[in-house]
N, C-alpha and C positions, 0 to 999 in steps of 0.2 A: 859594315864594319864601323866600330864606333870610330869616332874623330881624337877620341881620348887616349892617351896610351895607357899602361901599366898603372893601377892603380896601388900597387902593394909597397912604394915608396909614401905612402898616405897612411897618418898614424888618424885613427879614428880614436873620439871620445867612447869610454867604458860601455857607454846606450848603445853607437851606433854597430859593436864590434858585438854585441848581442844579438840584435835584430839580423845582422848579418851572417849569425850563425842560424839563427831560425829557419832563416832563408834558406840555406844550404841543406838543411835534414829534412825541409819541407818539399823545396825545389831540386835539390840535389847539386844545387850553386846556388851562387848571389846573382839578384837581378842586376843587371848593368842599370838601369835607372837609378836605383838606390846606391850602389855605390857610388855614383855619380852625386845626387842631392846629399848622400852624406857627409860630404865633403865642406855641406853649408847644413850642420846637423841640427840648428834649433828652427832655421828654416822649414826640414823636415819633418823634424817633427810637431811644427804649427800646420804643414800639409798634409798630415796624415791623420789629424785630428779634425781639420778641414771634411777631408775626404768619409771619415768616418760617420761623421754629422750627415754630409748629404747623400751617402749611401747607405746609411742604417735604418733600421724600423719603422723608426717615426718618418720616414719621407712620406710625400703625401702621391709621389712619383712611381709607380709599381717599378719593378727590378728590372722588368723586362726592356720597357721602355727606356730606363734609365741606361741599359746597356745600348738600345739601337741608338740613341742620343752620341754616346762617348766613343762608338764608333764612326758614328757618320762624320764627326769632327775629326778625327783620326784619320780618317779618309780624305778629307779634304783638306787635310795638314801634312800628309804624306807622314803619317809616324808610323812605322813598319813594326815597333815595340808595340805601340797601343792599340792599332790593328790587332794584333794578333791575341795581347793579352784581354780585349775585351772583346774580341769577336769568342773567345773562349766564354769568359762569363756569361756573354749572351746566350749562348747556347744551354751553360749551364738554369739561365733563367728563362730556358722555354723559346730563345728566337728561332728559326730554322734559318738552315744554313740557305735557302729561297732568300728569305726577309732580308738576313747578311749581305746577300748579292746584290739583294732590288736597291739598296739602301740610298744612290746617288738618284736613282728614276722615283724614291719614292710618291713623289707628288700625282705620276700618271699610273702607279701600281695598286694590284686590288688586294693585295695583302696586307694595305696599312690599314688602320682603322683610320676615322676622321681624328681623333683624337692624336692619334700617333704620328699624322699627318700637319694639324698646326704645330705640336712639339717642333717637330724634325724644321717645321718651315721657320721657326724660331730659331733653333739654333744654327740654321742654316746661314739666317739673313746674321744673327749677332757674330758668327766665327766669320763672317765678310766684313773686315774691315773699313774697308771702302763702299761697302752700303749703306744708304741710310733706311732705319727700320720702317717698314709702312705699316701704316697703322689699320690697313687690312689686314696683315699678320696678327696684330696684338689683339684688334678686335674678332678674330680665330681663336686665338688662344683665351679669349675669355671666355669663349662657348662652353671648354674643356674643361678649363681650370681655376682654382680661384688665389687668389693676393697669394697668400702664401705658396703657393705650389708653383705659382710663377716665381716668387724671389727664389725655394730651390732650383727653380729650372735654370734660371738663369745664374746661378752660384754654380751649378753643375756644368753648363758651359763653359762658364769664365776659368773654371779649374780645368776639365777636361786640355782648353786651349793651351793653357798656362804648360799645362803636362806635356801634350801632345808637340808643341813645339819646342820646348826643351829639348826633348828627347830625339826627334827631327834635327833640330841643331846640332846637335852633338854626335847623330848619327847612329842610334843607338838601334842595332838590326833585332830584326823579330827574334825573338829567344822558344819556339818551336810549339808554343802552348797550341793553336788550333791551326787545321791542315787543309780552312776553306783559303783556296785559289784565286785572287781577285782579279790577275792577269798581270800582264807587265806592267801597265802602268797603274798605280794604284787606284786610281780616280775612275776609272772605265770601268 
């Protein structure tokens, strides 16, 4: 349950009172994240063009990946909203719902590829705060990837976190998009 009460005392600018009807004829309601960020609307709408950037076409990140990435961070941030809305896209981009589960043991699992594997160890080691990055990791991730694909990679983490604990902070519960089970505690 979110932390937030009632948001219908919140007079939204003309943009954000659009987007949120979008939402409603698309989703059949408004996300509770967004009505939440809309509340700081040009913020959002720098985040969504943000997001747009590192999830579109041009990434040099396949989708798939880019979804096992935003939820492993999701997981390890406990956001029950981002869990769920990206364990949905994953799927939608090819993950199986196996891959979803293995996500925290990826490093000892035979599902990831090598590649998929320095990612995830990327964004594992930068969503830990209090690690410092070893430069085994980075020299992994040079195997796979190059300059650029590394600054999305790491733009994609740095948002994903940004997202994911917001959303954790405030409390904001899974809103029902995918029906993979992680257990009680998220992390396990």
């Amino acid at each position: 349950m979110s932390y937030i009460g009632n948001n219908e005392d919140f007079r939204y600018p003309w943009y954000m009172r659009v987007i949120l009807f979008l939402q409603r004829r698309r989703y059949g309601r408004e996300l509770e994240p967004v009505r939440l960020w809309g509340r700081l609307s040009l913020a959002y709408l720098g985040m969504t063009v943000m997001y747009r950037e590192l999830n579109g076409k041009t990434s040099k990140i396949n989708p798939e990946l880019r979804s096992l990435i935003q939820v492993l961070i999701s997981r390890i941030n406990s956001c029950e909203f981002c869990i769920d809305l990206n364990s949905f896209t994953g799927l939608e981009r090819g993950a199986t719902p196996d891959k979803l589960q293995a996500l925290l043991a990826f490093e000892q699992s035979p599902l990831f590829s090598e590649q998929e594997k320095a990612a995830l160890s990327y964004a594992n080691a930068v969503t830990d705060s209090g690690r410092k990055l070893e430069e085994k990791i980075i020299s992994n991730l040079r195997k796979h990837f190059d300059d650029q694909a590394i600054i999305q990679l790491a733009a994609l983490i740095a948002f994903q976190n940004m997202s994911s604990k917001f959303n954790a902070a405030l409390g904001i519960p899974a809103h029902g998009f995918c029906d993979i089970k992680y257990g009680e505690n998220m992390q396990n």
